[in-house]
C-alpha atoms as one frame of an Amber mdcrd trajectory, in Angstrom:
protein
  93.279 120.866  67.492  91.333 122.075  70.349  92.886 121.486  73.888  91.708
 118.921  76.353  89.878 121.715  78.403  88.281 123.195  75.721  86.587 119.731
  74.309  85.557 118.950  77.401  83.767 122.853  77.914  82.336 121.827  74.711
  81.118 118.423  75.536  79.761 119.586  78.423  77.762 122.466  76.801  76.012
 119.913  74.158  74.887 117.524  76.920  73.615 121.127  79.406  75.754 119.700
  82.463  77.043 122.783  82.930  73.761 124.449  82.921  72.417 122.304  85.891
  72.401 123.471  89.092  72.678 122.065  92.672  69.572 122.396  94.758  70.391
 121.675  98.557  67.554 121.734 101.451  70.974 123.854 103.578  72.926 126.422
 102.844  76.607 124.590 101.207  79.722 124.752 103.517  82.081 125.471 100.979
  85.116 125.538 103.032  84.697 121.936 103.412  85.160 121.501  99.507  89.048
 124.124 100.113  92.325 122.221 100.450  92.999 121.764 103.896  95.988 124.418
 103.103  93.258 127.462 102.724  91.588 126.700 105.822  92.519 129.646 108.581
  94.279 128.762 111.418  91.440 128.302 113.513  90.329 125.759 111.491  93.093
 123.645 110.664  93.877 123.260 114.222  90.037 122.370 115.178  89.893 120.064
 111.926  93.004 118.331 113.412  92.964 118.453 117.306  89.239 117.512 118.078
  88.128 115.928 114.791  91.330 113.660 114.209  91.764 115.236 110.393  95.109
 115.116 108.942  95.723 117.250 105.731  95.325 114.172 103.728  91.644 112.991
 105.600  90.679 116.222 104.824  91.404 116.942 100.965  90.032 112.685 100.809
  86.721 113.637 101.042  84.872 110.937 103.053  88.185 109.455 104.188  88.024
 110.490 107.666  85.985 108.646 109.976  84.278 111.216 111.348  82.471 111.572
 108.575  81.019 108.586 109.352  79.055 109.747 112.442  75.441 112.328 112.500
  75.838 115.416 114.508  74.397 113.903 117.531  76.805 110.853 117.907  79.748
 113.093 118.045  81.152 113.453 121.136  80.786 117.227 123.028  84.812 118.295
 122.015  84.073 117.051 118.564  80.835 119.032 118.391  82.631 122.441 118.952
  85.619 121.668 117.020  83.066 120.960 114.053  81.590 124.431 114.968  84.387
 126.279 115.516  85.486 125.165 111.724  82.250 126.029 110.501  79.473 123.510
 110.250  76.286 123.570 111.753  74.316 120.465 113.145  72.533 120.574 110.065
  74.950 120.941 107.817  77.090 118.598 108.816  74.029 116.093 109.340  73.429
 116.580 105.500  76.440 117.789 103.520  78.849 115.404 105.821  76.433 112.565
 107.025  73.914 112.771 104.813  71.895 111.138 107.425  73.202 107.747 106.980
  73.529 107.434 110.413  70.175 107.232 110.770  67.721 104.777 111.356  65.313
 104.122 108.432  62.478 105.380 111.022  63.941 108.104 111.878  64.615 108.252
 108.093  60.468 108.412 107.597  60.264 110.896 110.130  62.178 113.664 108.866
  61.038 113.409 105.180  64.470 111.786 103.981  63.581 108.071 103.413  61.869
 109.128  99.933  64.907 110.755  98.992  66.833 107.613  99.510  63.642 105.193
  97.863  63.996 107.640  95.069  68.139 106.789  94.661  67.094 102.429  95.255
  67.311 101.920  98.769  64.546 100.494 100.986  64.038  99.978 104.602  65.298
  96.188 104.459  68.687  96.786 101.771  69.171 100.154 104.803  69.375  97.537
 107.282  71.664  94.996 106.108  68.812  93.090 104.762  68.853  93.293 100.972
  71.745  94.336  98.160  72.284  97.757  97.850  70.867  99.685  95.524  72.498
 100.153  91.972  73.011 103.809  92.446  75.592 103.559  94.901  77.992 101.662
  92.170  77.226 105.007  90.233  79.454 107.784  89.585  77.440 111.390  89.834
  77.291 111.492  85.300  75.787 108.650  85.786  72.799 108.996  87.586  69.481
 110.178  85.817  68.560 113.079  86.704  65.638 112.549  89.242  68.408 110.149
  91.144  70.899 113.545  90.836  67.609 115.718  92.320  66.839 113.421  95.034
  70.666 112.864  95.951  71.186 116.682  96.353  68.307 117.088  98.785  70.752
 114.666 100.679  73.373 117.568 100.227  74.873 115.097  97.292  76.622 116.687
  94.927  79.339 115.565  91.860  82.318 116.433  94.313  81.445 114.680  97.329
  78.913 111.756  95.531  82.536 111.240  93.755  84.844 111.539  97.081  87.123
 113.805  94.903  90.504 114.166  95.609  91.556 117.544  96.780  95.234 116.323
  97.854  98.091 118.745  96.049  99.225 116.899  92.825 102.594 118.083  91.520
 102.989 115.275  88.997 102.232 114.145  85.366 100.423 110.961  87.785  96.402
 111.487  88.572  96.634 111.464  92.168  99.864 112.459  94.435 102.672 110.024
  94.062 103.434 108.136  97.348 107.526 108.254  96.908 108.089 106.970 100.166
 106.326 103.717  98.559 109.330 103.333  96.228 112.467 103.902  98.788 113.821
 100.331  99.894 113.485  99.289 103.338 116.731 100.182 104.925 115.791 104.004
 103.654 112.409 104.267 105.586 112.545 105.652 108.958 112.448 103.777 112.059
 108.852 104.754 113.043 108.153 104.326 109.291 109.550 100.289 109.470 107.335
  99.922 112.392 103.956 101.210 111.238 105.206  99.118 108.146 105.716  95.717
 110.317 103.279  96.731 113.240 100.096  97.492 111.407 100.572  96.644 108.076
 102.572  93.367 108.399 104.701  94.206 105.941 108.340  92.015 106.011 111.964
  94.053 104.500 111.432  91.085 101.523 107.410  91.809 100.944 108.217  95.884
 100.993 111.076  95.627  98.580 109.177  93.295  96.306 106.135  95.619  94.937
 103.043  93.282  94.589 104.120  90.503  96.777 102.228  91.544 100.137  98.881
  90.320 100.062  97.381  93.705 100.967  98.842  95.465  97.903  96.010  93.129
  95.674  93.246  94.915  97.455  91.689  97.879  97.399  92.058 100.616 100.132
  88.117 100.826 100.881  88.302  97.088 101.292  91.443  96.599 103.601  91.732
  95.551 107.181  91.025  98.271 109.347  94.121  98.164 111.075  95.579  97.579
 107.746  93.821 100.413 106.040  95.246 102.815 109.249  98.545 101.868 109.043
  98.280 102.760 105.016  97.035 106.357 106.389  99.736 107.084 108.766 102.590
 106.098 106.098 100.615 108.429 103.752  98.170 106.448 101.575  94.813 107.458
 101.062  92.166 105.299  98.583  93.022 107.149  95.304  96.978 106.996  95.537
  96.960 103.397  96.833  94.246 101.898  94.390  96.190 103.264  91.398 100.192
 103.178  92.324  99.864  99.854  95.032  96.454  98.164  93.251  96.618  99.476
  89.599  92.453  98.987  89.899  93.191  95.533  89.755  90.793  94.738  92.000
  87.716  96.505  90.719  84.998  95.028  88.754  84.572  96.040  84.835  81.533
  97.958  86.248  84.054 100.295  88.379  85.604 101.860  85.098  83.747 104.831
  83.743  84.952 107.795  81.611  88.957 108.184  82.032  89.216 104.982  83.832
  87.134 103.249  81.111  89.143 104.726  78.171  92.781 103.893  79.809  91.928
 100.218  79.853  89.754  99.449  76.441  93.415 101.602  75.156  95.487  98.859
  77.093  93.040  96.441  74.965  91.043  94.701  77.561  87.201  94.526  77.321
  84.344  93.349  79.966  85.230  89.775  79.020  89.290  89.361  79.188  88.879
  91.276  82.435  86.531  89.604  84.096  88.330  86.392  83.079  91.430  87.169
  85.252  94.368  87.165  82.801  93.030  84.262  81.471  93.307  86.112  77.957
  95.232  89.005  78.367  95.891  91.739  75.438  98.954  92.084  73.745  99.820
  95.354  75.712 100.471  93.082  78.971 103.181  91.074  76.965 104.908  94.771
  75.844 107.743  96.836  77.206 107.379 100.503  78.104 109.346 101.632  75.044
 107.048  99.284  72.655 104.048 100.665  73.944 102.368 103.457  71.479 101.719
 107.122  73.131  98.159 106.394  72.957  99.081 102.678  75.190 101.573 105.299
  77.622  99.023 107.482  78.483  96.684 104.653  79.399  99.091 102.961  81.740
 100.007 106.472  83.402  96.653 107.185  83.850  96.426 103.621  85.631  99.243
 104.790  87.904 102.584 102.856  85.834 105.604 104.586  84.964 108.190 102.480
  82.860 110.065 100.910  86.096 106.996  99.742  87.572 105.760  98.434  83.633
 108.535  97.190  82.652 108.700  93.571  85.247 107.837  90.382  84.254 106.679
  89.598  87.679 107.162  91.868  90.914 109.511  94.942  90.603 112.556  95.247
  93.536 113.299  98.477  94.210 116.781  98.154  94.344 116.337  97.865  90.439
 115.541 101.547  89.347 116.380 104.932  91.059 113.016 105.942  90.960 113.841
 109.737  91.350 114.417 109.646  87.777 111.030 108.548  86.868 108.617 111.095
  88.868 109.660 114.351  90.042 108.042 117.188  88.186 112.017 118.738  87.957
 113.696 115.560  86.610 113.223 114.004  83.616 109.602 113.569  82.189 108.156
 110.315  80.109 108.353 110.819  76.124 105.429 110.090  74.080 102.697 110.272
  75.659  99.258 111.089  74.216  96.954 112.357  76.492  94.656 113.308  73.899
  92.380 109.589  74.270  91.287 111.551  77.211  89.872 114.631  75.404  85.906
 113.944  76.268  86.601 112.421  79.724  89.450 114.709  81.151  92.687 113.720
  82.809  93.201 113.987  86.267  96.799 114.704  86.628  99.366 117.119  84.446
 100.297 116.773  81.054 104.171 115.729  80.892 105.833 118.880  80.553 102.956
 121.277  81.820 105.103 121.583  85.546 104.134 125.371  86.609 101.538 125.946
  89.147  97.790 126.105  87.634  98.529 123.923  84.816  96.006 120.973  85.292
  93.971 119.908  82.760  90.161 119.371  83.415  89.828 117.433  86.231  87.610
 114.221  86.586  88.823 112.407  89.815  85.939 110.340  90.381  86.665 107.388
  92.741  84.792 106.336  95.628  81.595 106.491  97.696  81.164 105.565 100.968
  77.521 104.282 102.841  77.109 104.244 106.624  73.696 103.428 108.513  73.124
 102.818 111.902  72.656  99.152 111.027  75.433  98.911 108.664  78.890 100.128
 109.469  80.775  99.375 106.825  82.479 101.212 103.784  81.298 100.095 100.026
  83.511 101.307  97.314  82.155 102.687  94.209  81.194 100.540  91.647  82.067
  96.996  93.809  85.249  97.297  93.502  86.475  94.492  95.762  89.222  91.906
  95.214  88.168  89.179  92.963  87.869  86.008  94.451
């Protein structure tokens, strides 16, 4: 049987993805698109000291929120910390802004508003005036191919369009487990319990209880700001917390595409029993861990479960399960898993039992977008994925 990687080389070669290339108006700055860990001194303390990176910000791509400004609405340190890492005012205007900031006239005037016609938007949906434009609940395999031209003379491309996750990954999980998530209260550090209370408004009873807190059924895009920091500074970032807090519980049917898409049609829901919220759940919801099939194992690990977390018939208390167990890429892996449903889509994480360094299989992480004009400040996550009402 040929190996994940190789099926998806294959795949790839029969529908020419491969073969296309990206055609950008200026030159790429592909050390933004390193781990923040291959970055020179130099850079890593600019990226962090006058543009407010952390490691994690940085391998998020389109986490950090100065991302969200143009070249000319940084302030003067943040313009030559942005230099001294590497970027130009017009690459960072393009391959970090994308001009977003801009004002649909300003838009007109330097040639980019067709561009953006060309991907749905108009001068009204820029300004807060109409629905935005289907494209931007898209991931990059889906767009047609004029959408993919016109969104790459907006320095677009599948890694950033995607907001892939560069963030180390040492696990069998997609993204990088959040342990600290699973240690009960009176294990967190002091400044830890504080961000907790302080920002987050988290209580000792709604930390130990997963699920409980109110935030936890949202997704990270869509959080309170203050919220959203305090979920930053304990070490979340929107992939880890929408699959280990949120599960994509909160996203619309139209959010799953390729891996995504297969892990839950496995789990046995469809556009209908989703979108009627548990109102007819599959028969995988009313199974334990061990009664799941491989195929049903790799779904829910793919949506961020392990058996402690899966196995609850309503919240699990971590004083239930010594989570070290379940996790760490030197303790005991998960049995029976079959990460072969994800042999045309990819798998973002390791196979159980493929531990040593360079083993990934192809990667897909695929997760959000994010859309800032002048007029509208405000994140979107890919694909609408907001909390259901």
């Amino acid at each position: 049987m040929p190996s994940t990687l190789s099926t998806a080389i294959i795949a790839a070669l029969a529908t020419g993805t491969l073969a296309r290339e990206d055609v950008f108006p200026v030159t790429k700055p592909d050390f933004r698109y390193q781990e923040f860990s291959k970055l020179d001194r130099v850079q890593q303390k600019a990226a962090t000291d006058q543009l407010d990176y952390t490691a994690i910000t940085w391998n998020a791509l389109g986490l950090a929120d100065v991302e969200r400004k143009g070249w000319d609405y940084l302030t003067t340190d943040q313009q030559i910390g942005a230099t001294q890492v590497g970027f130009t005012k017009e690459s960072w205007d393009c391959f970090i802004d994308h001009y977003s900031s801009a004002y649909w006239a300003e838009l007109v005037g330097n040639n980019k508003a067709s561009q953006y016609m060309r991907l749905g938007w108009s001068q009204q949906s820029w300004e807060g005036e109409g629905a935005h434009p289907t494209t931007e609940g898209k991931w990059w395999d889906q767009l047609s191919e004029d959408e993919k031209k016109a969104a790459n003379s907006l320095c677009f491309f599948k890694k950033n369009w995607n907001s892939e996750d560069m963030n180390p990954n040492d696990s069998y999980f997609p993204f990088k487990f959040p342990e600290f998530r699973y240690q009960p209260w009176n294990e967190l550090s002091l400044s830890m319990q504080n961000t907790a209370i302080g920002m987050m408004n988290y209580t000792e009873d709604l930390w130990n209880d997963l699920g409980t807190h109110v935030a936890e059924k949202n997704t990270f895009l869509n959080l309170d700001s203050k919220i959203r920091e305090g979920a930053m500074e304990l070490g979340f970032y929107t992939h880890n917390w929408d699959c280990f807090i949120n599960h994509y519980q909160a996203y619309y049917w139209s959010s799953f595409h390729a891996d995504l898409l297969v892990a839950v049609e496995t789990l046995g829901w469809s556009e209908a029993s989703w979108t009627n919220d548990m109102q007819s759940p599959p028969l995988s919801e009313s199974k334990y861990w061990a009664d799941l099939s491989p195929e049903e194992k790799a779904a829910a690990t793919r949506l961020c479960y392990f058996e402690e977390t899966w196995d609850t018939n309503e919240y699990p208390t971590l004083e239930d399960f010594d989570i070290s167990t379940a996790v760490t890429p030197d303790g005991p892996l998960p049995q029976d898993i079959n990460l072969n449903i994800y042999e045309t889509t990819g798998y973002a994480g390791r196979s159980p039992g493929m531990v040593a360094a360079g083993q990934y299989i192809y990667n897909t992480n695929a997760s959000y977008r994010t859309v800032v004009s002048s007029t509208v400040l405000g994140v979107v996550a890919l694909a609408g994925a907001f909390l259901f009402a």
